[in-house]
DRENTOR-316643 format. One record per residue (C-alpha): residue number from 1; residue in one letter; chain; y, x, z. Coordinates in nm, 3 decimals. Layout:
% residues N
SITE   num   residuo   cadena         Y         X         Z
SITE   NUM         a        A         Y         X         Z
...
//
This chain:
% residues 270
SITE   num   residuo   cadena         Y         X         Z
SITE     1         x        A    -7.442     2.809    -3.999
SITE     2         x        A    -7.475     3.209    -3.959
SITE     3         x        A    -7.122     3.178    -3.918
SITE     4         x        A    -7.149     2.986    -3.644
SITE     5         x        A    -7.427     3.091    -3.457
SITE     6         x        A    -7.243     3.436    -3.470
SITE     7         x        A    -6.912     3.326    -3.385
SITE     8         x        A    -7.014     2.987    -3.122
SITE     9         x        A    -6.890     3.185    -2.781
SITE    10         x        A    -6.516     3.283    -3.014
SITE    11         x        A    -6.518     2.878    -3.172
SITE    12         x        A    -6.602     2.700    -2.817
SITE    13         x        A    -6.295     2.921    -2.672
SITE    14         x        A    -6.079     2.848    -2.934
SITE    15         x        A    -6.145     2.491    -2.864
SITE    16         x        A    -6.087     2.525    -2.504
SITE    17         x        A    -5.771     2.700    -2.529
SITE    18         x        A    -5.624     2.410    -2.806
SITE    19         x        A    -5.726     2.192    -2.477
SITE    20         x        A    -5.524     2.384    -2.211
SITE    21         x        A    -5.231     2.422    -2.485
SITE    22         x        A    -5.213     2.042    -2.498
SITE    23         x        A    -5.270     1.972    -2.141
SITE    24         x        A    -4.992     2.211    -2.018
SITE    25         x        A    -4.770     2.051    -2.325
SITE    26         x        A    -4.871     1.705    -2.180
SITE    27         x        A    -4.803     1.784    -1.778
SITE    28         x        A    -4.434     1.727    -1.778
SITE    29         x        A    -4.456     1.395    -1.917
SITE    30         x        A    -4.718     1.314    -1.654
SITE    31         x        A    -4.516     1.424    -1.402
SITE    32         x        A    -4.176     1.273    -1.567
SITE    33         x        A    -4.395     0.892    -1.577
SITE    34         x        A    -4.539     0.988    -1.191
SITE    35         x        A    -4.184     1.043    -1.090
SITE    36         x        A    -4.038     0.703    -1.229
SITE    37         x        A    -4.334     0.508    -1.050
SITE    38         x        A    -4.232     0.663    -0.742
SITE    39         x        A    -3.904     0.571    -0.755
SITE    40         x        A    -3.950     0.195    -0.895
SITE    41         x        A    -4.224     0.163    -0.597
SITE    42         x        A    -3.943     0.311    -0.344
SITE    43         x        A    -3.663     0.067    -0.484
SITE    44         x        A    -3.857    -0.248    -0.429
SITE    45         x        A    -3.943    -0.202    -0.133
SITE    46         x        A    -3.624    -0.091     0.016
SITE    47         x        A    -3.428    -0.362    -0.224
SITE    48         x        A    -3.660    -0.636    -0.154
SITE    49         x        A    -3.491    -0.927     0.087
SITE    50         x        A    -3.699    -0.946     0.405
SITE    51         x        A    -3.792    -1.349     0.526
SITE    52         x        A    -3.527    -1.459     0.767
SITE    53         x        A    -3.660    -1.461     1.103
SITE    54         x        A    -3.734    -1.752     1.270
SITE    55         x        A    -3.469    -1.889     1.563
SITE    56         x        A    -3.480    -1.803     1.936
SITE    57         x        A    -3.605    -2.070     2.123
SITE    58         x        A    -3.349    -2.058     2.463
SITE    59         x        A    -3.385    -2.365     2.565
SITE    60         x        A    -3.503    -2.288     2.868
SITE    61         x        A    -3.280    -1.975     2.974
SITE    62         x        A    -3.015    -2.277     2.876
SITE    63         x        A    -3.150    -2.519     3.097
SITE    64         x        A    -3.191    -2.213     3.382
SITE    65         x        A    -2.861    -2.177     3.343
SITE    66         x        A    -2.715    -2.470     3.326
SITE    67         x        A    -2.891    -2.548     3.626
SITE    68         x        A    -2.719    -2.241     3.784
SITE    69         x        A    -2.359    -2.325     3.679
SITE    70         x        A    -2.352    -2.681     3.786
SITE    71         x        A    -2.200    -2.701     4.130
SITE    72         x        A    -2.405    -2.938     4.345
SITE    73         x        A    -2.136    -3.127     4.587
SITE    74         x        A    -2.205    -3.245     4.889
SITE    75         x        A    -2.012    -3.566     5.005
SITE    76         x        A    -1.934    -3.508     5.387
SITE    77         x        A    -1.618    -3.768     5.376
SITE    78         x        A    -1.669    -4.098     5.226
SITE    79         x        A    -2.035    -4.208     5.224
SITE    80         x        A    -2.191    -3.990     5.499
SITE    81         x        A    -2.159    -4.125     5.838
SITE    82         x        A    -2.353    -3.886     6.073
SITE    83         x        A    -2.089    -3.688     6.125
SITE    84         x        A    -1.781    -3.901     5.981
SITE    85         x        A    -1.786    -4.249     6.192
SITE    86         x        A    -1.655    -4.530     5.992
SITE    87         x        A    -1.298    -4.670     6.129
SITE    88         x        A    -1.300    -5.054     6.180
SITE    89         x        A    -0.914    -5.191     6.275
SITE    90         x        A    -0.865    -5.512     6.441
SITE    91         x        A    -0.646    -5.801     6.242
SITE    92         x        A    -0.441    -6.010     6.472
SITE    93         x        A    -0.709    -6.302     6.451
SITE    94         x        A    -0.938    -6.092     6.621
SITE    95         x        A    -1.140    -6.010     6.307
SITE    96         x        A    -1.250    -5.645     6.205
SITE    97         x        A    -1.166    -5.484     5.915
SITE    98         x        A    -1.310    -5.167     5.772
SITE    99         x        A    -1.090    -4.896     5.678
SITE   100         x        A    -1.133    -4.704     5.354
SITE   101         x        A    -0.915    -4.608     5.065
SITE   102         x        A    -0.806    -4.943     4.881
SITE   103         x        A    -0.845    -5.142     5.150
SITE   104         x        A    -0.574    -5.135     5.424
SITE   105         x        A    -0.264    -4.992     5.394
SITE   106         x        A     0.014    -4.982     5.116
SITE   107         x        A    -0.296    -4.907     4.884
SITE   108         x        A    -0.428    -5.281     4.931
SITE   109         x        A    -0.089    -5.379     4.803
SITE   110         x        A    -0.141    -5.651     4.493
SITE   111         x        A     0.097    -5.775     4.205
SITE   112         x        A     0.078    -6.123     4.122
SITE   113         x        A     0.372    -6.065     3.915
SITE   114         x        A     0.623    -5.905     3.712
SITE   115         x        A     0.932    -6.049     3.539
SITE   116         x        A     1.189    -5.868     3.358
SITE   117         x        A     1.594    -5.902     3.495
SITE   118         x        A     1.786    -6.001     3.218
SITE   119         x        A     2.166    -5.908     3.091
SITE   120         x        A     2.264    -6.187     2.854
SITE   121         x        A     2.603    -6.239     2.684
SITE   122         x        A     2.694    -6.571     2.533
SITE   123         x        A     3.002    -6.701     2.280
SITE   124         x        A     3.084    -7.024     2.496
SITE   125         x        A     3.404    -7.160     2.335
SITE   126         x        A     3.685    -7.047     2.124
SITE   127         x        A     4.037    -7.190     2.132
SITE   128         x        A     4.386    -7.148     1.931
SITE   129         x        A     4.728    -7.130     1.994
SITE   130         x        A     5.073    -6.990     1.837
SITE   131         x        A     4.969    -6.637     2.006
SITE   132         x        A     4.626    -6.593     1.801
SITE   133         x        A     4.241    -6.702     1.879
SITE   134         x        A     4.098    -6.649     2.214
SITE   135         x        A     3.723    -6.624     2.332
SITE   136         x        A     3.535    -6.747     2.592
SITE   137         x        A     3.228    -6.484     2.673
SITE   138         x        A     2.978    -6.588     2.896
SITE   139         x        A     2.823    -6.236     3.071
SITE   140         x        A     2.534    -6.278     3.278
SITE   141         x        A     2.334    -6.003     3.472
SITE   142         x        A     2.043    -6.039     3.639
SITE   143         x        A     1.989    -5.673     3.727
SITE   144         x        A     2.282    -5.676     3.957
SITE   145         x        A     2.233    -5.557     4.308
SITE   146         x        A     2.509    -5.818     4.455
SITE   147         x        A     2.366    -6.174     4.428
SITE   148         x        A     2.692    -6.345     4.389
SITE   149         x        A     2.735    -6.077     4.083
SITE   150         x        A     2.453    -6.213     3.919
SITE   151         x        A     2.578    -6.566     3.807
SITE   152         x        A     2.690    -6.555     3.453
SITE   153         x        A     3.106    -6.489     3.479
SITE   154         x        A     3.286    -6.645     3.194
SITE   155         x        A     3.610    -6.385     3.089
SITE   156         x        A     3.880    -6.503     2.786
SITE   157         x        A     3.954    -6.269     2.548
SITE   158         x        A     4.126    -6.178     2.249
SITE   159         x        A     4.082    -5.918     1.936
SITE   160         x        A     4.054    -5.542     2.106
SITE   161         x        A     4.153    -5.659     2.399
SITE   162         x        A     3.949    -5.443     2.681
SITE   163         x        A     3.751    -5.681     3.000
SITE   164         x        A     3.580    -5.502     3.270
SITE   165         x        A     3.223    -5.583     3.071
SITE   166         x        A     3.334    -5.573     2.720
SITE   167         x        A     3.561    -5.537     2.457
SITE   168         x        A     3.580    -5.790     2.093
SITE   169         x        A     3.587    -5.508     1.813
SITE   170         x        A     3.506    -5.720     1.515
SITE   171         x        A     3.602    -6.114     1.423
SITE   172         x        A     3.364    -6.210     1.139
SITE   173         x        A     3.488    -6.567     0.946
SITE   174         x        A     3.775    -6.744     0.995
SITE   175         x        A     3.918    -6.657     1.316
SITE   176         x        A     3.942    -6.986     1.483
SITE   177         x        A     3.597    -7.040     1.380
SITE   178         x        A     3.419    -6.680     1.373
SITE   179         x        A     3.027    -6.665     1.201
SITE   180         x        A     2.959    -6.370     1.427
SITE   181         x        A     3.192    -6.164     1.709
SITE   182         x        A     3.085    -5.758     1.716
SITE   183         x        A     3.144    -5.665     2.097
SITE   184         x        A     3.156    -5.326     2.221
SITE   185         x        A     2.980    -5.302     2.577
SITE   186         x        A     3.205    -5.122     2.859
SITE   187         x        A     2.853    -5.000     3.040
SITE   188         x        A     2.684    -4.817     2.736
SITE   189         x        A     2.931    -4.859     2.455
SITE   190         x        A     2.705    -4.949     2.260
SITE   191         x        A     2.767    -5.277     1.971
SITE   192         x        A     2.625    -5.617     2.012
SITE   193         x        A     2.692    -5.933     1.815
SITE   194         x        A     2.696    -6.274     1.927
SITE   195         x        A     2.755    -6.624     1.811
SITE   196         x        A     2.757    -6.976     1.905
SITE   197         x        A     2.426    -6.956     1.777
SITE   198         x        A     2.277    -6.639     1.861
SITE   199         x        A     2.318    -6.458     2.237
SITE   200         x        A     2.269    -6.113     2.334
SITE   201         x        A     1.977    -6.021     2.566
SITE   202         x        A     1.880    -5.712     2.731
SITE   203         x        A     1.635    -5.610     3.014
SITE   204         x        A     1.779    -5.395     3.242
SITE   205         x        A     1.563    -5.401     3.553
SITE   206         x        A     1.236    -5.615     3.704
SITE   207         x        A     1.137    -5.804     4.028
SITE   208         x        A     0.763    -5.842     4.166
SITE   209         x        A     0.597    -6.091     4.389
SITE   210         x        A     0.410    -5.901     4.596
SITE   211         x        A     0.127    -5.973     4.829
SITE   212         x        A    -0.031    -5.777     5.107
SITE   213         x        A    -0.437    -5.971     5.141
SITE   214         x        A    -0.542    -5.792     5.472
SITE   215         x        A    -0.260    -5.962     5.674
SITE   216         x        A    -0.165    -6.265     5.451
SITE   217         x        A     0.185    -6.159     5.413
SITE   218         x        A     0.378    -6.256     5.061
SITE   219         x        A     0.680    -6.120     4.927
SITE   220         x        A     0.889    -6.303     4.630
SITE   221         x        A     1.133    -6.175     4.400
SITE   222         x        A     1.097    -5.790     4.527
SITE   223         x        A     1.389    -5.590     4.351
SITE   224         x        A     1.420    -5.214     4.360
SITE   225         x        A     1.531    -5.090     4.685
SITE   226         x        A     1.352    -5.386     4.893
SITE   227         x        A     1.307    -5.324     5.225
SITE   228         x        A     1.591    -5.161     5.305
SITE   229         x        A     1.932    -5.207     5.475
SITE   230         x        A     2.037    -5.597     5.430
SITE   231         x        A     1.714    -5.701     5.245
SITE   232         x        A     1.341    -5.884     5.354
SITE   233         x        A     1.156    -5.592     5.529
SITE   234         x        A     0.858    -5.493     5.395
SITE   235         x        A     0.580    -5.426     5.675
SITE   236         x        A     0.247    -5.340     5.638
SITE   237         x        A    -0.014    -5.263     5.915
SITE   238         x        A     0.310    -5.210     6.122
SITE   239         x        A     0.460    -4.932     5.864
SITE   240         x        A     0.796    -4.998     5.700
SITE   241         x        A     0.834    -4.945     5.270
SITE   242         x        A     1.076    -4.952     5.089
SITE   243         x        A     1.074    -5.060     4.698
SITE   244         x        A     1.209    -4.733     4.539
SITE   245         x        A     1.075    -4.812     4.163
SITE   246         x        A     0.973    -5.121     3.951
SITE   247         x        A     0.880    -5.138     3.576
SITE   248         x        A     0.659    -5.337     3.390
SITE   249         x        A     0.317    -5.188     3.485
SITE   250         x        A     0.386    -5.057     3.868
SITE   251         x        A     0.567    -5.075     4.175
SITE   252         x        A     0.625    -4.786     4.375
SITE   253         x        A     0.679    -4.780     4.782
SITE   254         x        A     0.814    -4.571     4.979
SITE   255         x        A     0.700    -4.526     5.351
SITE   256         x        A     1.043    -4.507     5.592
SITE   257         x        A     0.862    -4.294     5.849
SITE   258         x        A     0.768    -3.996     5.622
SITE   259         x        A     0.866    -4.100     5.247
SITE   260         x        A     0.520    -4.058     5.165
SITE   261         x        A     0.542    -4.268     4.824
SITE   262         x        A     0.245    -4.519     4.679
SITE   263         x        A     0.193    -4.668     4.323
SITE   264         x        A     0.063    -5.003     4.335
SITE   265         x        A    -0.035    -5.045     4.011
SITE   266         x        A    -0.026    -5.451     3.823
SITE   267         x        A    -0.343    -5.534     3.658
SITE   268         x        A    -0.271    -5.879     3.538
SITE   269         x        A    -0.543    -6.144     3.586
SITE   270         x        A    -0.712    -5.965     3.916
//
């Protein structure tokens, strides 16, 4: 105890210098472990994925502009009448009629029909005698611009012997009594077989019946080129057409005065 009460003020120093010694040996681990919180705090913040925003509404700056794009037309021609006056054309009965598209002219043309022109070829009869087998072809063609060319024309032939529509390139069976003749066509060269039983057909054209409502006018059996030189004339509202193409879903005129050409379309059943 005299000890201490002599020495207190040299113990209590020692003790506070064994303090400082382990504080100063304990600061770099402080700062070490204040360093690594600072850096885990910085890295999950900056690494941390942020909530997705929500989407724009631009509905409205669409509709605004949509609005603003969209042309607005104004129809000065074919419903407004203030300063267009609607033409009215007088029928030879004395009735009116209104003109407007569809309904006079080459464009209130109708098709009641369409049928196809036909090229058929027939074997008609086959006969014998000391020079070999001869062959009666029928050939008939619709699609010919000449009526007297379209009767069917009955030619004899023999084995590679060359006609004006055909030539016989093939004699299957006996040849006095042939299953099946192989012709070769003089207009396409193309290969066709016939028989007694079988005939050839091909289309090769069509005709119309045409009818014009407005002035009650009818016109049967149209063929391309109708209308002109040496065939019915084709009038309408005192214009002259002629028929310059015909297939299976149209017929096309052709106005003489200006060759100004319409499709008349056929709509079956109207």
């Amino acid at each position: 105890m005299e000890f201490l009460k002599k020495h207190y003020e040299k113990v209590l120093l020692g003790v506070v210098l064994v303090g400082l010694t382990v504080g100063a040996a304990s600061l770099p681990l402080m700062i070490s472990g204040e360093r690594q919180r600072e850096i885990d705090t910085t890295t999950g913040i900056i690494s941390r994925t942020p909530k997705p925003l929500d989407p724009v509404n631009l509905k409205s700056t669409d509709d605004v502009v949509a609005r603003a794009n969209a042309r607005q037309a104004l129809d000065l021609t074919s419903s407004n009448r203030v300063f267009n006056s609607m033409p009215w054309q007088k029928r030879q009965d004395g009735s009116l009629l209104k003109v407007q598209p569809g309904n006079t002219g080459p464009e209130a043309m109708t098709i009641l029909k369409i049928s196809p022109l036909m090229t058929r070829i027939t074997l008609d009869a086959v006969s014998s005698s000391e020079t070999g087998a001869r062959y009666v072809i029928g050939v008939e063609r619709e699609a010919a611009a000449q009526p007297a060319n379209r009767r069917k024309k009955q030619t004899s032939a023999t084995l590679n012997q060359k006609t004006e529509s055909f030539t016989i390139r093939e004699v299957k069976g006996a040849p006095e009594n042939p299953t099946e003749l192989i012709l070769e066509l003089a207009d396409s060269n193309e290969r066709i077989s016939v028989s007694r039983e079988k005939r050839f057909e091909r289309e090769d054209g069509y005709m119309a019946d045409l009818r014009y409502e407005p002035e009650k006018k009818n016109w049967s059996g149209v063929r391309n080129g109708a209308g002109g030189p040496g065939t019915q004339p084709i009038v309408i509202e005192g214009e002259s057409y002629i028929v310059v193409a015909i297939n299976k879903s149209e017929v096309v005129l052709s106005a003489k005065s200006n060759n100004k050409k319409t499709v008349v379309p056929f709509k079956p059943g109207i």
